[in-house]
TORLOVO-588903 format. One record per residue: x, y, z of N, C-alpha, C in turn. Coordinates in steps of 0.001 Angstrom, whole numbers, plus 500000, padded with zeros to 6 digits. Layout:
N
XYZXYZXYZ
...
//
This chain:
450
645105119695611657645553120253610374645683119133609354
645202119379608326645325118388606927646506117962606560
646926116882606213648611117064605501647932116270604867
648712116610603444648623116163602170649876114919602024
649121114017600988649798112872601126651161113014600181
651727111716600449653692112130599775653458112466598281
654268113865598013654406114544597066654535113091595806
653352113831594612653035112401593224653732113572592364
654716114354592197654698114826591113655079114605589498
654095114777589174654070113862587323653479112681587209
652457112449588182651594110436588494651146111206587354
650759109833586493649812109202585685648930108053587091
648151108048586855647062107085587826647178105747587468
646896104544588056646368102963587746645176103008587924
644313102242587503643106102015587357642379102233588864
641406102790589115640800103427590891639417103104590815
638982102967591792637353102353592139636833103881592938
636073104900592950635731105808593996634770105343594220
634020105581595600633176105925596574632554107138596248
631024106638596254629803107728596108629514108514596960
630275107697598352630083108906599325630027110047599389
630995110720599256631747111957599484630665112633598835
630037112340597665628688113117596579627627113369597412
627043112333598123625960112585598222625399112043600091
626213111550600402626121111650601802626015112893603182
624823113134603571624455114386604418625449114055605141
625796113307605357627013113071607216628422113366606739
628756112797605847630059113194604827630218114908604725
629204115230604157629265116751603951628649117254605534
628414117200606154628844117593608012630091117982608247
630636116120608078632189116059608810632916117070607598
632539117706606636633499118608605648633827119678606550
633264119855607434633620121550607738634511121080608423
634715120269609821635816120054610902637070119851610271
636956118190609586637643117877608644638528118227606968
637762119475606970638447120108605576638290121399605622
637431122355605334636962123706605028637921124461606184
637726123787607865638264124841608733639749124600608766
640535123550607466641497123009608110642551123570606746
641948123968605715642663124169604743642641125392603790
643691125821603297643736126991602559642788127377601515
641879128066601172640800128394600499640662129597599590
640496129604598541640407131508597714639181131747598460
639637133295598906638506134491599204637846134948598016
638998136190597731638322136813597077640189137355595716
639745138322595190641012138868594834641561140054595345
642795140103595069642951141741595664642602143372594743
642002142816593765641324143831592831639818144199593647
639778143252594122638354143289595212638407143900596270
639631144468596738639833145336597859641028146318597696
640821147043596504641948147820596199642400148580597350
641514149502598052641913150621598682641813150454600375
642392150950600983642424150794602329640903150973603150
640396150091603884639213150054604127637986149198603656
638268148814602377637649147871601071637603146819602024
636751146074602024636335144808602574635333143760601703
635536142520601779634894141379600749634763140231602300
633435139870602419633020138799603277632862137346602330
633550136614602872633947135441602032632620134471603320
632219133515602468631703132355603436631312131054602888
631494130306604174631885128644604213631128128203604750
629893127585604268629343126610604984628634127391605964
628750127547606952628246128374608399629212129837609124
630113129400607953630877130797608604631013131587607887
631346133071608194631912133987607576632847134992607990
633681135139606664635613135710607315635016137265606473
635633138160607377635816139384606831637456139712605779
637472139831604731638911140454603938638933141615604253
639821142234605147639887143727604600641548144335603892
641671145714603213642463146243602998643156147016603958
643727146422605066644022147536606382644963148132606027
646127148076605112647495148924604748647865149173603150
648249149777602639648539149835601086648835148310600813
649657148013601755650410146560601121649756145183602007
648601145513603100648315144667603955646948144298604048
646657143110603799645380142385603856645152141716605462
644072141855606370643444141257607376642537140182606979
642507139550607634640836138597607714640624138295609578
639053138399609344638437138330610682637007137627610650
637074137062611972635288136375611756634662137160611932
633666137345610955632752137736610649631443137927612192
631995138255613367630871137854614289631254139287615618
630243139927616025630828140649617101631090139927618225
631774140425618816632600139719620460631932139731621365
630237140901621275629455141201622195628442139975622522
627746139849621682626712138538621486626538137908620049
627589138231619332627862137455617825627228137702616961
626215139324616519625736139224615385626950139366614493
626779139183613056627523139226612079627826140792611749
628968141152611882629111142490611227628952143243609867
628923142475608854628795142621607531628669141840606782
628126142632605337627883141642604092628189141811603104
628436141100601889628746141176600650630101141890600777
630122143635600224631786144204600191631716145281600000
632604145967600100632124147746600188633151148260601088
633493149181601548634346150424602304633815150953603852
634699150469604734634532151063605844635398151528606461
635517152821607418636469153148607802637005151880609335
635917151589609863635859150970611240634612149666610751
634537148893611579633710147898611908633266148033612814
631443148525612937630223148579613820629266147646613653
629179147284615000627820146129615204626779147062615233
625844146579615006624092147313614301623686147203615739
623566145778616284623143145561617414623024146440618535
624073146320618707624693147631620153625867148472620493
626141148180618742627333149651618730628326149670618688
628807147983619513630281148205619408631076148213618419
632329148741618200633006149050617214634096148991617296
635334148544616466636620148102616168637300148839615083
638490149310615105639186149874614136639546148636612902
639998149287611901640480148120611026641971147293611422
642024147462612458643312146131612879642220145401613578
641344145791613808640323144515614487640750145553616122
640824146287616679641256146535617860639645147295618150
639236146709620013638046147541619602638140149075620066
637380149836619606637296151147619917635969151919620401
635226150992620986634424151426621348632937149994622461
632837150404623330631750149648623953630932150128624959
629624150062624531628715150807625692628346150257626253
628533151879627295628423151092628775629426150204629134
630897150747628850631545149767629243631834149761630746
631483150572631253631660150863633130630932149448633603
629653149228633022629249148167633400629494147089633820
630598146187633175631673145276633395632111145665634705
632747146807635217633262146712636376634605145914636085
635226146785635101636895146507634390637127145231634257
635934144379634014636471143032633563636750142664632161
636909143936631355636553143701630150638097143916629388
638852143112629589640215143650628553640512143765626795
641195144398626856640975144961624841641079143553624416
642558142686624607642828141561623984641819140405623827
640336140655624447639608139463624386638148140299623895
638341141935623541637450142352622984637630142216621431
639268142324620939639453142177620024638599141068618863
638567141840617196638324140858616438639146139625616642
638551137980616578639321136866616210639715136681614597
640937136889614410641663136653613073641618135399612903
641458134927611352641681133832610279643109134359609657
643684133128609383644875133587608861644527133681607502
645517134327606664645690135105605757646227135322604664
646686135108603190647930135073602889647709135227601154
648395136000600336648278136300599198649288135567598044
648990135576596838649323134891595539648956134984594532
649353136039593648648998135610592187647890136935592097
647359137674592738646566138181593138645708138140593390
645512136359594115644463135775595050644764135967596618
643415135974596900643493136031598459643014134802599250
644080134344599972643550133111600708642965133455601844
642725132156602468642284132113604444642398130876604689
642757130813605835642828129142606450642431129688607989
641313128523608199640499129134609631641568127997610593
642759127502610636643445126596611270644773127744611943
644888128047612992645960128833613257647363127799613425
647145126369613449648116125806613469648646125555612109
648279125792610930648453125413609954649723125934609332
650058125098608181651426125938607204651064127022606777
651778127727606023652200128828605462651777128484603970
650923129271602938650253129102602039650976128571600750
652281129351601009653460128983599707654019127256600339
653595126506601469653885125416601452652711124481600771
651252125235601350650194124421600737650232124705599101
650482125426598544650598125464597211651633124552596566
652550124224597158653503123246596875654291123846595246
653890122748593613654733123733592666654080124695592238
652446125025592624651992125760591849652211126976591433
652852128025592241653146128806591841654674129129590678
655800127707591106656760127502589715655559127689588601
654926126732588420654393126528587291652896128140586726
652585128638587364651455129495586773652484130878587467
653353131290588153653576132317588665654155133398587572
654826132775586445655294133815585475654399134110584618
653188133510584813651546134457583918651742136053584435
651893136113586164651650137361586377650458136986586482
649251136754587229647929136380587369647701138008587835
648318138303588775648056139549589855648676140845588907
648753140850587815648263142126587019647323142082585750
646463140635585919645133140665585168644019141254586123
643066141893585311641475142196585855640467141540585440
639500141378586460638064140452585583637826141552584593
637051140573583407637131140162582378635363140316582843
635087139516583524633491139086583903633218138241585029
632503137936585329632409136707587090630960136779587461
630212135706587341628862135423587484629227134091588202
627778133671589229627773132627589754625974132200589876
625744131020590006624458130517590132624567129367591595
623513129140592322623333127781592617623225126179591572
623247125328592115622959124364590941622934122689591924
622366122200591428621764120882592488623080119844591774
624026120193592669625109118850592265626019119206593312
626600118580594149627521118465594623628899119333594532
629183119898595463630536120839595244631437120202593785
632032118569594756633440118189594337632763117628592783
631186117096592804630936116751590837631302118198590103
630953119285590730631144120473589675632975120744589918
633481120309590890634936120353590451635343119643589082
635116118225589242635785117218588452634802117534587688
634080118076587181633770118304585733634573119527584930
635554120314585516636478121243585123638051120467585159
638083119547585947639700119067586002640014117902585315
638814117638584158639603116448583027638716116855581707
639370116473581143639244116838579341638310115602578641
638228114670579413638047113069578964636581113537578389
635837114470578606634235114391578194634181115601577282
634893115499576849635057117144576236634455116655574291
634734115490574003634309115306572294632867114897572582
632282114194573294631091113844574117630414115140574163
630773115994575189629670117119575721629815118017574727
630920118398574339631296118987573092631137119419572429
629989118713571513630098118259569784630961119262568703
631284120493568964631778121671568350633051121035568175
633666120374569016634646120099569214635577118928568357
634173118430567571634551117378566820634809118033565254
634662119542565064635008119246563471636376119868563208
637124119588564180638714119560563902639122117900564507
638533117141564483639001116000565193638401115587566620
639367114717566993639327114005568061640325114276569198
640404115369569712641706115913570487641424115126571860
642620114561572636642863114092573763643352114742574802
642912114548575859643638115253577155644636114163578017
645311114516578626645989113737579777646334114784580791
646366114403582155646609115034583744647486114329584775
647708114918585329648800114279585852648849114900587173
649329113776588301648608114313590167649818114660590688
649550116520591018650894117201591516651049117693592960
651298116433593312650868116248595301649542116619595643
649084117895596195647980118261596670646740118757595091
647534119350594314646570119473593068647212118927591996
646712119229590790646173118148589536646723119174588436
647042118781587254647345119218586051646487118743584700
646129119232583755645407118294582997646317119518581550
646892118593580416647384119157579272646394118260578518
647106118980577021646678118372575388647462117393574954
646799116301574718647875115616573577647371115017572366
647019116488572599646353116143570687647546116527569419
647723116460568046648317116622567418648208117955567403
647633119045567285648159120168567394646899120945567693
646897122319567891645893123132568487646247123297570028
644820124401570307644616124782571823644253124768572889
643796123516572867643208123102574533641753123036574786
641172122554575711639591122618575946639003124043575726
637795123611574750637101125230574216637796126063573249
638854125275572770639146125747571084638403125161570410
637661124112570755637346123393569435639059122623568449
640162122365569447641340122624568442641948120912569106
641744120014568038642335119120568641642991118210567495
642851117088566911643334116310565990643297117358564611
644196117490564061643390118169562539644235117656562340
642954117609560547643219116654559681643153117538558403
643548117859556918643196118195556143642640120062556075
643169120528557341642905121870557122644049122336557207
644123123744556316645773124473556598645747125130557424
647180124507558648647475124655559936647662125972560074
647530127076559110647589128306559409646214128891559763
645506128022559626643863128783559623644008128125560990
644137127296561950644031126569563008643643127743564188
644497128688564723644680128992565224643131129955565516
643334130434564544641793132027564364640714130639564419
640381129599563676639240128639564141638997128441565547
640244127994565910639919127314567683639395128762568357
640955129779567716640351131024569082639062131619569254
638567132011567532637405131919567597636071131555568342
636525130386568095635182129669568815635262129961570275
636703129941570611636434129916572113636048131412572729
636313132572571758635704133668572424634034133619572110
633510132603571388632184132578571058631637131685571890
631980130811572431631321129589573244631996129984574716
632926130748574721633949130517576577633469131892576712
633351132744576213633551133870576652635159134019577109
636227133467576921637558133353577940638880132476576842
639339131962577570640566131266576961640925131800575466
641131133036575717641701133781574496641196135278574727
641815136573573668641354137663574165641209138527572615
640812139346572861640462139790570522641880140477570990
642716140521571162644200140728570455644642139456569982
644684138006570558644483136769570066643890136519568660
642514136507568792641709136286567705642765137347566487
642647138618566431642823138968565626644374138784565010
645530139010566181646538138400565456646554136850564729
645543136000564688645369134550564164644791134738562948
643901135867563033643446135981561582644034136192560681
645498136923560954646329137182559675647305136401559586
647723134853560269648524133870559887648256133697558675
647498133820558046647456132404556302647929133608555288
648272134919556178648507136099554951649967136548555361
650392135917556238651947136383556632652616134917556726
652223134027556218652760133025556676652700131789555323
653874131082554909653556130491553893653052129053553936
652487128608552796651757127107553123652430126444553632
654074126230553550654654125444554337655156125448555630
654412126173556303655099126756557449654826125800558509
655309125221559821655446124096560172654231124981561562
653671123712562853653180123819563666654326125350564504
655455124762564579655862125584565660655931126990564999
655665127307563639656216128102562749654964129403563033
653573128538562871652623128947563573652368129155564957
653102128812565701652987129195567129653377130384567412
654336129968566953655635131299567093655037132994566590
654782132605565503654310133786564597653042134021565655
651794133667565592650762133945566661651208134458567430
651933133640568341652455134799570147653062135930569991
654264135950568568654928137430568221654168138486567698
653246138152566882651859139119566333650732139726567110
650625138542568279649541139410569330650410140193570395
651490139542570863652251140618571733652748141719571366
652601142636570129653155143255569101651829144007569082
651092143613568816649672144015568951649125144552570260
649523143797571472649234144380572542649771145034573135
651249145422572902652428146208573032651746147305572561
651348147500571306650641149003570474649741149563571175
649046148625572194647861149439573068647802149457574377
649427149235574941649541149253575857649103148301577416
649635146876576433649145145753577375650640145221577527
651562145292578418652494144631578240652763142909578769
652953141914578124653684140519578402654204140134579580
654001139093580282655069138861580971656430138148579987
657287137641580964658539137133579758658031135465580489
657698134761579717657420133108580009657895132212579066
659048131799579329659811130566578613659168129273577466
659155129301576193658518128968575386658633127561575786
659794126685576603658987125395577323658517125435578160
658773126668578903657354126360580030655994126692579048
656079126955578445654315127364577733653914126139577705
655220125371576839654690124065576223653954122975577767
654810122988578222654790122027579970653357122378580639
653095123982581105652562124102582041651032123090581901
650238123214580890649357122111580717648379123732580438
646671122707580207645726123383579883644969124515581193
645054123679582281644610123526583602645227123342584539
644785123868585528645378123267587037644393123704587955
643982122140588749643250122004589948644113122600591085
643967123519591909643973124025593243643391123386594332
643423122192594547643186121977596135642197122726597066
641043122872597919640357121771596942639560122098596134
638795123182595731638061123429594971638055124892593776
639647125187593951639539126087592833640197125361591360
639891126321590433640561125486588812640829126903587556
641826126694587773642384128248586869642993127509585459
642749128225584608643002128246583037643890129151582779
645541129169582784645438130006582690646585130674581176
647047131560580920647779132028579799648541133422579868
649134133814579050650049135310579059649075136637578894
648006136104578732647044137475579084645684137124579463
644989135360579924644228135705580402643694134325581287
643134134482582253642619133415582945641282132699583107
640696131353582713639515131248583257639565131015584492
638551130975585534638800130253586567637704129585586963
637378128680587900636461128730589233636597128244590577
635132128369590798635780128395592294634167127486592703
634243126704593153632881125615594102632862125820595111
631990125822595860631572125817597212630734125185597314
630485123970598855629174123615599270627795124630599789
626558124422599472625581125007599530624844124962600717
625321125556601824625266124938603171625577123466603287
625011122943604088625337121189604594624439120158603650
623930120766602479623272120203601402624244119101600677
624592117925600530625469117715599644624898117443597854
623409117490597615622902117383596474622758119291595824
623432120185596054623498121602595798624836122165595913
625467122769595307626844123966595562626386125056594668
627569126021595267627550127373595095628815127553593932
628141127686592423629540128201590926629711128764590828
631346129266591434631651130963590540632666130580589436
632400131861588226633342131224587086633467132797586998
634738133022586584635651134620586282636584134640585279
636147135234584508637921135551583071638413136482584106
639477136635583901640751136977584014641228137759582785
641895139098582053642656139317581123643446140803581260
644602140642580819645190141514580981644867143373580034
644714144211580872644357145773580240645296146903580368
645386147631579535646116148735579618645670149280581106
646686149785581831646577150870582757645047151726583057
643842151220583601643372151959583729641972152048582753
641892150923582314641182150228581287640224149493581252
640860148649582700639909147618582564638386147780583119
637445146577582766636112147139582871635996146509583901
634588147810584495634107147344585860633062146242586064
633506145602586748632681144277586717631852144314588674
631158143480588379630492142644589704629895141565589679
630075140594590937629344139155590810628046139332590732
628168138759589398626461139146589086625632137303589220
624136137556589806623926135942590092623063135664588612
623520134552588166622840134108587074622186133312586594
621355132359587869620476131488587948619967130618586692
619682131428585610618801130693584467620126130857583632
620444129514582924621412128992582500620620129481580281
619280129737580307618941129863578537620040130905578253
619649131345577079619852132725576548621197132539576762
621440133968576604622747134846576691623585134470578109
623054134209579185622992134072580570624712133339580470
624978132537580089626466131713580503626555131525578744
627931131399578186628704130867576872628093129587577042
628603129040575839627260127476575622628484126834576035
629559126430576139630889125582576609629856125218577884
630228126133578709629866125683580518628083125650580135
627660125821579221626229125743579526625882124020579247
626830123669578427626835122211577895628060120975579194
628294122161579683628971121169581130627599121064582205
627118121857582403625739121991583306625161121097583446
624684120806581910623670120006581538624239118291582007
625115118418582358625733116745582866625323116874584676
625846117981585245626440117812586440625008117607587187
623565117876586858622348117616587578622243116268587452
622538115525586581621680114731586084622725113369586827
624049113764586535625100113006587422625039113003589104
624656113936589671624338113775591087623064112794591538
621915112715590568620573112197590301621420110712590284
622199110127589012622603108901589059623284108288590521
624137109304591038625321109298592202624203108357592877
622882108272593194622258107768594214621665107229593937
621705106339592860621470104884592474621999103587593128
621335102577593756621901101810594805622539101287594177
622622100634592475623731100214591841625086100173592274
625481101292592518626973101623592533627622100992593358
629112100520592713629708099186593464631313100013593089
631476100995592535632420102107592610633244102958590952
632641103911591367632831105220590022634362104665589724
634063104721588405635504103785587509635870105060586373
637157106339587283637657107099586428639051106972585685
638852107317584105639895106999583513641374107240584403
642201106278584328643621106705584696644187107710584471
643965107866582672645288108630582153644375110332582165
643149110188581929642839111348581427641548111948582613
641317111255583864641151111822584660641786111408586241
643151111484585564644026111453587265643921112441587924
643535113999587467643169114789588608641785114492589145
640956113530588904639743113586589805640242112230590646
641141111337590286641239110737591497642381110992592194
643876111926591950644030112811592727643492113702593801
642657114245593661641561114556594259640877113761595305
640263113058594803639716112187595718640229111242596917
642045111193596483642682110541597255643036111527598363
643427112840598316643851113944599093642210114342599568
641394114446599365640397114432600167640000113330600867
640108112103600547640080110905601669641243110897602463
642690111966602483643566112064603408642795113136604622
642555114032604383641747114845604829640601114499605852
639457113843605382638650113355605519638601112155606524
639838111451606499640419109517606355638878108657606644
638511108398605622637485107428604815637585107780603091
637006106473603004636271106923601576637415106949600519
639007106544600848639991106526599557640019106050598400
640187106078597111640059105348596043640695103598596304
640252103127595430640700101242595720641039100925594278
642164100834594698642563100008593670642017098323592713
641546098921591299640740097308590686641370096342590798
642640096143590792643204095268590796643113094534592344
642963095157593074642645095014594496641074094069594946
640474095060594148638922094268593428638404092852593057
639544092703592275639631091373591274639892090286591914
640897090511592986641769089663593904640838088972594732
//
């Protein structure tokens, strides 16, 4: 079982040397499955994905695959994905069953995994007992209205591997938002490069450029034991994909409808048109002198007022926790949620079998709907990155992460030199995966020099 190294909560980083390994090494990405995937808590799927009793979502890792099912109003299963007879796989993708039948030869299991059926079972000559016909369970465990698994039966309990995360994102209410949307592609880069290109802000005026005609906005992150935090510390505005960072010379009442704007035009996400539109009428309810917080304030009271009228109700979230929680938060190891009082970006990486130059991107809004409202979505695959296909934000992150795996394997490299302040969640990261792993830890420059 993994243990995560002594709780950093609130590190700022010192200067770190990483190892190219972990990118692009076939043997590295081997030892991932023993060493990490079978050892640690992982998102499935959601529980919007298995509303009703019977609903099932096949999640998979590398070489394996876990069955989710809905076995009780209030109770989620997971099971390997394999019959007990001679191991074909029982299912795919997600859909409704009353029971679980092998194609093969029939046998069949109720939804506790108990089996209920085997032919020809006389055959055996009663050597055959239920308890070892039974499905083998993955453990299990819900949050936020995510669904985990950890293939480790010795392992903790999920609210330990989460450590503060749920203080900090649990009064969003995640688990009464619906997708919004959720597409995924292959893409030739490395799981953990397409992580750390979501868990720091540092490339954001760079890849950007939209981003530059409000300024020069800064990020900082900070390593919160097992995952990562990344906030703003820009003079005022909204975070990565507002476009909202240093301003200079514009009235701070227009701020708000600019950034959100853009970001429902470039994110598809990090904002929702009850947003946009309560921002549009700051500069007409609000006087020239009205201060940053004056504008905050007014925004959050105008759209919740607004979404109150159509039947979206708020959670109640403490106006310093708004300020605190940050832009982001890395999940351990490969999820990254965005999140807010009505809506979430997220994603989620996976390795692409034992490839380490390929992973598997899923990216999902999150937003909150009236009762009964929300739209029906499915993972749709979206391969060709032109057109309409992905918002230009992540289409302009893309365009780095090929070309960065291509460099990763340049014999040059004598060790990846990430900012301290503004990407301590990627060497957060990297340090809790070299716990995991034990090779390959960040090194200290100063260590270097010596």
């Amino acid at each position: 079982m993994n243990q995560p190294v002594p709780h950093l909560s609130g590190v700022v980083e010192v200067p770190m040397a990483l190892s190219v390994e972990p990118y692009i090494s076939p043997e590295y990405a081997r030892e991932e499955k023993d060493r990490l995937w079978l050892k640690t808590w992982q998102l499935a799927c959601r529980e919007e994905e298995i509303p009703r009793v019977g609903d099932f979502y096949t999640y998979e890792i590398l070489d394996q695959s876990v069955i989710v099912a809905r076995t009780g109003e209030d109770e989620v299963s997971a099971y390997h994905n394999a019959c007990r007879h001679r191991g074909r796989r029982l299912l795919k993708g997600c859909g409704r069953a009353t029971h679980f039948h092998c194609p093969y030869h029939g046998w069949q299991w109720n939804l506790q995994g108990d089996n209920t059926h085997v032919l020809d079972r006389e055959d055996w000559a009663g050597t055959l007992d239920d308890k070892r016909l039974a499905l083998k369970t993955v453990k299990v465990d819900r949050w936020a209205g995510f669904v985990f698994v950890n293939f480790d039966p010795e392992s903790g309990p999920l609210s330990e591997f989460l450590e503060e995360v749920p203080h900090w994102l649990g009064p969003f209410e995640m688990e009464k938002m619906r997708y919004k949307w959720r597409q995924w592609l292959r893409y030739d880069c490395n799981w953990k490069v397409a992580v750390e290109a979501f868990i720091e802000g540092y490339h954001a005026v760079t890849t950007h450029p939209q981003v530059a005609m409000f300024g020069g906005g800064k990020t900082g992150s900070t390593s919160e034991g097992l995952h990562g935090r990344l906030f703003s510390v820009g003079t005022a505005g909204g975070g990565i994909g507002t476009g909202v960072g240093k301003v200079d010379a514009i009235d701070i009442r227009e701020i708000p409808y600019k950034g959100l704007k853009q970001a429902q035009e470039t994110v598809w996400s990090n904002t929702s048109d009850t947003f946009v539109a309560a921002a549009r009428t700051l500069p007409d309810v609000l006087p020239e002198t009205a201060t940053q917080i004056d504008v905050s304030m007014k925004l959050m009271e105008t759209a919740c007022r607004m979404d109150a009228e159509r039947g979206v109700e708020w959670p109640r979230v403490d106006p310093q926790h708004m300020m605190n929680v940050g832009i982001n938060w890395h999940v351990f190891p490969n999820t990254v949620l965005l999140p807010n009082v009505t809506f979430c970006l997220g994603f989620r990486m996976r390795p692409d079998g034992f490839n380490p130059d390929s992973c598997i991107m899923e990216v999902f809004a999150l937003e909150r709907y009236p009762e009964g409202k929300e739209p029906e979505t499915k993972w749709e695959h979206k391969p060709d990155m032109t057109g309409d296909n992905w918002p230009l934000l992540l289409k302009q992150d893309f365009r780095n992460l090929d070309e960065v795996q291509k460099g990763m394997h340049s014999v040059s490299h004598d060790g990846l030199l990430p900012n301290p302040n503004q990407e301590a969640c990627v060497i957060n990261f990297q340090r809790n995966l070299a716990a995991c792993m034990g090779r390959d830890a960040p090194r200290l420059l100063d260590e270097e020099r010596a």
